[in-house]
C-alpha positions in Angstrom: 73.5 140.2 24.7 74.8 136.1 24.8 78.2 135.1 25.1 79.7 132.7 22.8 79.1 129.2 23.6 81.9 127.5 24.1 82.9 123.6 24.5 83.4 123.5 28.3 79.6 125.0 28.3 78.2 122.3 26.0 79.9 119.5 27.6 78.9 120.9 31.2 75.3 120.9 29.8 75.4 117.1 29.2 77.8 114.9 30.1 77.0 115.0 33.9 73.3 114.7 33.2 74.7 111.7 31.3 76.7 110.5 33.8 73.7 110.7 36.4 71.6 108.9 33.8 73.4 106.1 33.6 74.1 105.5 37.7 70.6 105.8 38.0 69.3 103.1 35.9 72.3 101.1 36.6 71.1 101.2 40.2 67.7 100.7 39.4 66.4 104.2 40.2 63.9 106.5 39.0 64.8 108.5 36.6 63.3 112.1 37.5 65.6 113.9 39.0 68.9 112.9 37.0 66.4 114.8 34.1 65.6 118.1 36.4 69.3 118.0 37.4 69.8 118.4 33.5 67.3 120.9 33.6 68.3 123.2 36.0 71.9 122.4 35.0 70.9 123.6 31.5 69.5 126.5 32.3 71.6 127.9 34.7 74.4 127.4 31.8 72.3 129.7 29.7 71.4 132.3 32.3 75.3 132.7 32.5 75.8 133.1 28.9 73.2 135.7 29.0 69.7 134.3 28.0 67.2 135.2 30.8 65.0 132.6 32.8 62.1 133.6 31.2 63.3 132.3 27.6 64.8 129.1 28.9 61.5 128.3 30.7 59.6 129.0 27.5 61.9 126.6 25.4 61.0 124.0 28.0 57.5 124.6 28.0 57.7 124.7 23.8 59.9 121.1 24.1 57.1 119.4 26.6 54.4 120.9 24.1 56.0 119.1 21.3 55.3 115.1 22.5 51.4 116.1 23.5 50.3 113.8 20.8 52.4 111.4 22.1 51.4 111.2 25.7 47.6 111.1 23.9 48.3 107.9 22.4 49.9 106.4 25.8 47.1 107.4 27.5 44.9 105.3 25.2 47.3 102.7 25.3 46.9 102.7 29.0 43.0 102.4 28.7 43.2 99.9 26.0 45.4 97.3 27.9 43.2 97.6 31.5 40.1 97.0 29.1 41.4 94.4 26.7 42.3 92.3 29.5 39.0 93.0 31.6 36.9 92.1 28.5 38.7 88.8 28.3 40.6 89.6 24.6 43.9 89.2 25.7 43.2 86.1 28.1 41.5 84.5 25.2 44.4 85.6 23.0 46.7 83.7 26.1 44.4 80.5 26.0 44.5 79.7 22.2 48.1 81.4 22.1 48.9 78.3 24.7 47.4 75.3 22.3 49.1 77.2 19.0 51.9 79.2 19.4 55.4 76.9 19.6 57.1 77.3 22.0 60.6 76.9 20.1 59.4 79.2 17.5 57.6 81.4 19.4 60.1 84.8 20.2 60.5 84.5 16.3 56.6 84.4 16.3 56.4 87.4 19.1 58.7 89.3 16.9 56.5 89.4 13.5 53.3 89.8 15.1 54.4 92.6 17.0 56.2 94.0 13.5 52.6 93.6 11.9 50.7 95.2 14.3 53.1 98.2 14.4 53.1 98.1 10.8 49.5 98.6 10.6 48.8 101.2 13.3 52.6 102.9 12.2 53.1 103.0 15.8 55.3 101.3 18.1 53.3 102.3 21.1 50.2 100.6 20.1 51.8 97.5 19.4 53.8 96.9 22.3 50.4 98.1 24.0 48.3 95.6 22.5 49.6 92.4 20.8 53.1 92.8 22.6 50.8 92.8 26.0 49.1 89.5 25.2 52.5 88.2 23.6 54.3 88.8 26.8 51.4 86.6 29.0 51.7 83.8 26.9 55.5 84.2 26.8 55.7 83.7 30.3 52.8 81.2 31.1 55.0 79.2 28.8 58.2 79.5 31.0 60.2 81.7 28.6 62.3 84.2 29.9 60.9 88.0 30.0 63.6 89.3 28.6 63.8 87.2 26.0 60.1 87.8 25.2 60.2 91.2 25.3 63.5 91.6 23.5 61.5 90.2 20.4 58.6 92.2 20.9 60.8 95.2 21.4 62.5 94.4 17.7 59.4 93.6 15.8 57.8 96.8 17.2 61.0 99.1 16.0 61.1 97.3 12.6 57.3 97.7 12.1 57.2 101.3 12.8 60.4 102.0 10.9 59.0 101.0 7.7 55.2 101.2 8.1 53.6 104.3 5.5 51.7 105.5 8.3 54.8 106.3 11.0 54.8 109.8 11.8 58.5 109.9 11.9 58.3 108.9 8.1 56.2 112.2 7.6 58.1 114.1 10.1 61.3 113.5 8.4 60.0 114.1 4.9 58.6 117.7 5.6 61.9 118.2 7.4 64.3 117.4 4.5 61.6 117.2 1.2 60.9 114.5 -1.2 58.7 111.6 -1.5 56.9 109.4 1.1 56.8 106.2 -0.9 60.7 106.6 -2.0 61.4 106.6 1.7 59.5 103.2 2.4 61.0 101.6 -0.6 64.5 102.8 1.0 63.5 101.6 4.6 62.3 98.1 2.9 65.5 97.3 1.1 67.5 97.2 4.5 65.0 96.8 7.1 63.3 93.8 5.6 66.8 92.0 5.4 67.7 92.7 8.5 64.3 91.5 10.3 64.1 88.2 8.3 68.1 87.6 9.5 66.6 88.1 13.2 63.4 86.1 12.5 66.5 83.1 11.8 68.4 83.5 14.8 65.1 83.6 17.2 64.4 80.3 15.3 67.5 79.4 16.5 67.8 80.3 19.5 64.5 78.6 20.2 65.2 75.4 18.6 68.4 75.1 21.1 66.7 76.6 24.1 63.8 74.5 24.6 62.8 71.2 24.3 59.6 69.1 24.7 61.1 68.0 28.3 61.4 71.3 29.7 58.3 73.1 28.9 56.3 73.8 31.7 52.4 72.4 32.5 50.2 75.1 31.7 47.0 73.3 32.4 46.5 75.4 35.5 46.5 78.6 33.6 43.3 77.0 31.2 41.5 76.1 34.6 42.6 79.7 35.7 41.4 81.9 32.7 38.2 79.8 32.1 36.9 80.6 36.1 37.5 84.2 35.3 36.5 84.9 31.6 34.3 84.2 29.1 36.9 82.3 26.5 35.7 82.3 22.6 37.4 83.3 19.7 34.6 85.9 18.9 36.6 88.2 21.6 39.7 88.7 19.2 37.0 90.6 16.6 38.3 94.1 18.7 41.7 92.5 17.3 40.8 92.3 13.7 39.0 95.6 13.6 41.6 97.7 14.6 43.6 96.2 12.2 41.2 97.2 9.8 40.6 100.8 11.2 44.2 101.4 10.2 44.4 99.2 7.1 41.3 102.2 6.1 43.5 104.9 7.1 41.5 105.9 10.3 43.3 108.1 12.7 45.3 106.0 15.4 43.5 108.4 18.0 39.8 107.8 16.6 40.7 103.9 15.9 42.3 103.5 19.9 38.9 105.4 20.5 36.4 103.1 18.5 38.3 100.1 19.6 38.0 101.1 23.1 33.7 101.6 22.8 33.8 98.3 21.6 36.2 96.4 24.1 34.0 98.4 26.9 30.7 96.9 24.9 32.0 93.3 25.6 33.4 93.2 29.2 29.7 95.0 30.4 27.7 91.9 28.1 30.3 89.3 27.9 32.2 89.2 30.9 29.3 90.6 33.2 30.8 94.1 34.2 29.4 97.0 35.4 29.8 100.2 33.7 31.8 102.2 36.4 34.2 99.0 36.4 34.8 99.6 33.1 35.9 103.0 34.0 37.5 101.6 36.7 39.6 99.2 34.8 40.5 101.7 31.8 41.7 104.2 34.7 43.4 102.0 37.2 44.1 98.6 35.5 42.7 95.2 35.4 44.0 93.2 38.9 42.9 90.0 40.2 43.7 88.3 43.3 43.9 84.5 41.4 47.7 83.6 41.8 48.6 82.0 39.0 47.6 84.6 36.5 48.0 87.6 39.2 51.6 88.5 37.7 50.6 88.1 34.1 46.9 89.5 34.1 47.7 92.9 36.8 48.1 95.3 34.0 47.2 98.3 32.4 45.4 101.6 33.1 46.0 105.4 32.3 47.2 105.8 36.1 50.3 103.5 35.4 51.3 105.4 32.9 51.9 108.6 34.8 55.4 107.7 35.5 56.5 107.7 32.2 54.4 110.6 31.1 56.5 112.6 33.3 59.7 110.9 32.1 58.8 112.4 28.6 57.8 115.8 29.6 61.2 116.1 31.5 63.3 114.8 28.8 61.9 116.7 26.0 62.4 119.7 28.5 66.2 118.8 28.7 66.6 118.4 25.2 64.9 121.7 23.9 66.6 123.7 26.9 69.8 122.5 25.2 68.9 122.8 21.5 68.3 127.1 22.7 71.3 127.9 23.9 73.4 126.2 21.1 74.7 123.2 22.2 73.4 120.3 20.2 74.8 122.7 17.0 78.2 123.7 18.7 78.5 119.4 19.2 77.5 118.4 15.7 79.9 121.1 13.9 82.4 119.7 16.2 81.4 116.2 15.4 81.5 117.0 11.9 84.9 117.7 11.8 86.0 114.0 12.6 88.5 112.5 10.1 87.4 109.4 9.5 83.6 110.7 8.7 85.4 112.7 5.6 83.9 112.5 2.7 81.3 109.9 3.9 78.0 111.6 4.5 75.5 109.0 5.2 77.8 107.1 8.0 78.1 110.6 9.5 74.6 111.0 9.3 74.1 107.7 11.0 76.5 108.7 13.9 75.1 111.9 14.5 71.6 111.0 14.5 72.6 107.9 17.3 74.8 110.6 19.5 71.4 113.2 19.4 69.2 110.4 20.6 71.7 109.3 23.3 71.7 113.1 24.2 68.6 114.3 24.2 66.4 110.7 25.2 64.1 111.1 22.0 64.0 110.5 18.4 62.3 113.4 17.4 65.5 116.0 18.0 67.7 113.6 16.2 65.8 113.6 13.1 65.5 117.8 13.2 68.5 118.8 14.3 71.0 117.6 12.1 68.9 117.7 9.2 69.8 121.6 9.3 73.5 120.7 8.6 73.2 117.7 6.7 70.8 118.2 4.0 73.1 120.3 1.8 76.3 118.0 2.2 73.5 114.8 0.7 72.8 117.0 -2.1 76.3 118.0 -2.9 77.4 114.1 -3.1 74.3 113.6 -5.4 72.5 111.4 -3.1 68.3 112.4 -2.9 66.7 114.2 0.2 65.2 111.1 0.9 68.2 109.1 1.8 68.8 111.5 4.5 65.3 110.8 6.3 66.3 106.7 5.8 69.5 107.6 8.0 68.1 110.1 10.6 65.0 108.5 11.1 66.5 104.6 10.8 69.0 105.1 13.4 67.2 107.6 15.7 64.8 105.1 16.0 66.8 101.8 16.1 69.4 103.8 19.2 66.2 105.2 21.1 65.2 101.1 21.6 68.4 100.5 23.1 68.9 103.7 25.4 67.6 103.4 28.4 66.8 106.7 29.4 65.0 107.3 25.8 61.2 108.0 25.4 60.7 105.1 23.4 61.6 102.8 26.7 59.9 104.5 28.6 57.5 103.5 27.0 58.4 99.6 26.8 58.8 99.7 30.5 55.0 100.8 30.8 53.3 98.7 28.5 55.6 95.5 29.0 56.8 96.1 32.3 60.9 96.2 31.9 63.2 98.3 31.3 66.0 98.5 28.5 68.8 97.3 30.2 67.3 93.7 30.2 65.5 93.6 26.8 68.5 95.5 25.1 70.7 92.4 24.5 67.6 90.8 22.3 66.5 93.6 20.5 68.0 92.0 17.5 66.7 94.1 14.9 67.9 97.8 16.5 71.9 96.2 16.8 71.7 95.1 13.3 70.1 97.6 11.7 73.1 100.4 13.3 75.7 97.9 12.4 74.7 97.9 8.6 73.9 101.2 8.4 77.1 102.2 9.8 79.2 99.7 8.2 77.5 100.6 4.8 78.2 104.2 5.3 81.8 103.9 6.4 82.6 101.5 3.0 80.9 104.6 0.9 83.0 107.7 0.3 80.6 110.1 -2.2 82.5 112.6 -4.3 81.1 116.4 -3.1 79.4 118.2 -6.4 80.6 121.9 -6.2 76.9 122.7 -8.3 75.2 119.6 -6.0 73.1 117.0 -8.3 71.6 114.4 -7.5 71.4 110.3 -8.4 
């Protein structure tokens, strides 16, 4: 029989997993063992109140099970980077990305492309894998800061997945809460496509007053560079346009990352003059190259690199579902609940609870199911529709896991672009403006509670 959870448990449970989050990636560490601290932390917190070990290691097991798709698609992302660089598509992307893309205009630039390819695919993964890759090369061939670059790639890829038809958080949160896939896009286009068009005008801005035609760099080297080790032609960005058009048909992410990867593979063995276990090679390990010039923007890729932050995800998703068992994401959000000033104003407390779950348990997932269980009755009962409660959830879930360091989602930012949130967080434009609104919007609207529900 369990004892009664009680507050000092719950915090006990998190904060110094929290706490030992944050040193660590203030310090610049890895972040394993602050997350099998939690673990064992967790668990041992639930032995005490009476579940055995047995039951806690089969909630972990159940939590790691739960993001298998996810670490599917990283591990094509992986392969898909090694191989579009060795088959020369992102270099030739860099070389006419050089001659067109502006430099003043171009995190605006980085920003939509990335928000179209995540858009398309309806994941954030593949675009930051892909275009956000070959955005990031030309980004700093031209001299621009990394941070800056990935900052914008980091925003279009949130905005793009948020309101894309094909993100499985969309689907997740509608057979969660009920109601109607297309009334949930229309909802995340009315604030999201604000919101990206006001950051779109400020990396305008910025760029306009951060370079100028004096301070741009000579990148004449990096042409010399890519044409002795590729094959350069426009014909090499057809992998590009297809997997648009895989998506744009509605072909499964998994089979498109598949098809695309047959084809990249296709052209590094009869463009670029590779042999077949290179290939391998390459999709496995990476593309490197010795040439220093391009050494720091071309030594990418591969499902190997991504091992770190495949073990980042299984022991976060651990910690979190070790938690949810024992009670005390529930105990936190009744108590949470119970705050004054979120009285009568459901959709801001849905907003703050949905942030506070993906600060607690480092993935979006958990902060779209878990308070979906206590919220979905309070939406009705102020006559607002099921599916304004996925918006909330699912909006700032996703816009607070791309500015939390220790979330899945940077993990995965860290892998493909190579940095971690703490530097890309102050220009992930899109993520801080989206929460503000939401939040602010919520706050400003007190709905009446219906006795007999209803809805509007």
């Amino acid at each position: 029989m369990t004892r009664e959870l009680t507050y000092l448990h719950a915090f006990s449970a998190t904060v110094p997993t929290i706490l030992a989050l944050i040193v660590a990636s203030q310090m610049g560490l890895q972040l394993q063992m602050p997350f099998i601290f939690g673990i064992l932390l967790t668990c041992l917190i639930g032995v005490r109140l009476g579940y055995s070990w047995n039951e806690l290691e089969a909630a972990a097991l159940k939590g790691m099970g739960q993001c298998s798709f996810a670490l599917l698609i990283l591990f094509l992302v992986g392969a898909t980077i090694g191989i579009w660089i060795a088959s020369g598509i992102i270099p030739t992307f860099m070389f006419y990305g050089l001659h067109w893309l502006s430099p003043k205009l171009f995190l605006a630039e980085s920003c939509f492309l990335t928000f179209l390819m995540a858009l398309v695919t309806g994941s954030n993964a593949a675009a930051f894998g892909t275009i956000g890759v070959a955005l990031l090369s030309v980004g700093i061939a031209l001299g621009i800061p990394m941070p800056l670059v990935a900052g914008a790639i980091t925003s279009g890829g949130t905005a793009g997945h948020l309101i894309s038809p094909l993100s499985d958080l969309s689907a997740l949160a509608i057979s969660t809460n009920g109601g109607n896939l297309s009334t949930l896009v229309k909802l995340f286009v009315r604030r999201s496509i604000p919101v990206l068009f006001t950051c779109e005008v400020i990396y305008i801005l910025y760029g306009v007053f951060l370079f100028d035609s004096a301070s741009l760099p000579n990148v004449d080297y990096l042409f010399i560079g890519l044409k002795e080790l590729f094959v350069i032609s426009p014909w090499l960005l057809l992998p590009v346009a297809s997997l648009f058009l895989l998506i744009i048909f509605r072909v499964p992410i998994v089979l498109a990352l598949g098809i695309n990867l047959l084809l990249s593979s296709s052209i590094a063995i009869f463009v670029q003059g590779l042999s077949f276990s290179a290939v391998i090679k390459v999709m496995n390990l990476g593309y490197t190259t010795h040439s220093t010039p391009l050494a720091q923007i071309l030594t990418r890729g591969g499902v190997i690199a991504f091992g770190n932050v495949v073990e980042l995800v299984l022991l976060a998703s651990a910690w979190a579902a070790t938690m949810q068992y024992i009670g005390v994401m529930q105990l936190l959000l009744k108590k949470m609940m119970q705050i004054k000033i979120l009285k009568g104003k459901v959709t801001a407390t849905g907003t703050l609870l949905s942030i506070i779950i993906t600060v607690m348990t480092c993935a979006v997932i958990p902060a779209i199911l878990v308070p979906s269980a206590f919220l979905k009755e309070k939406y009705i009962a102020a006559g607002l529709q099921s599916e304004h409660l996925s918006r909330d959830l699912t909006e700032a879930s996703l816009a607070a896991a791309a500015l939390v360091p220790w979330s899945n989602l940077n993990f995965i930012v860290l892998a493909t672009l190579g940095i971690g949130a703490f530097q890309t967080t102050p220009y992930n434009l899109f993520s801080w403006l989206i929460l503000i609104l939401a939040f602010t919007i919520g706050i400003r609207n007190k709905h009446k509670i219906q006795k007999n529900g209803g809805q509007r």
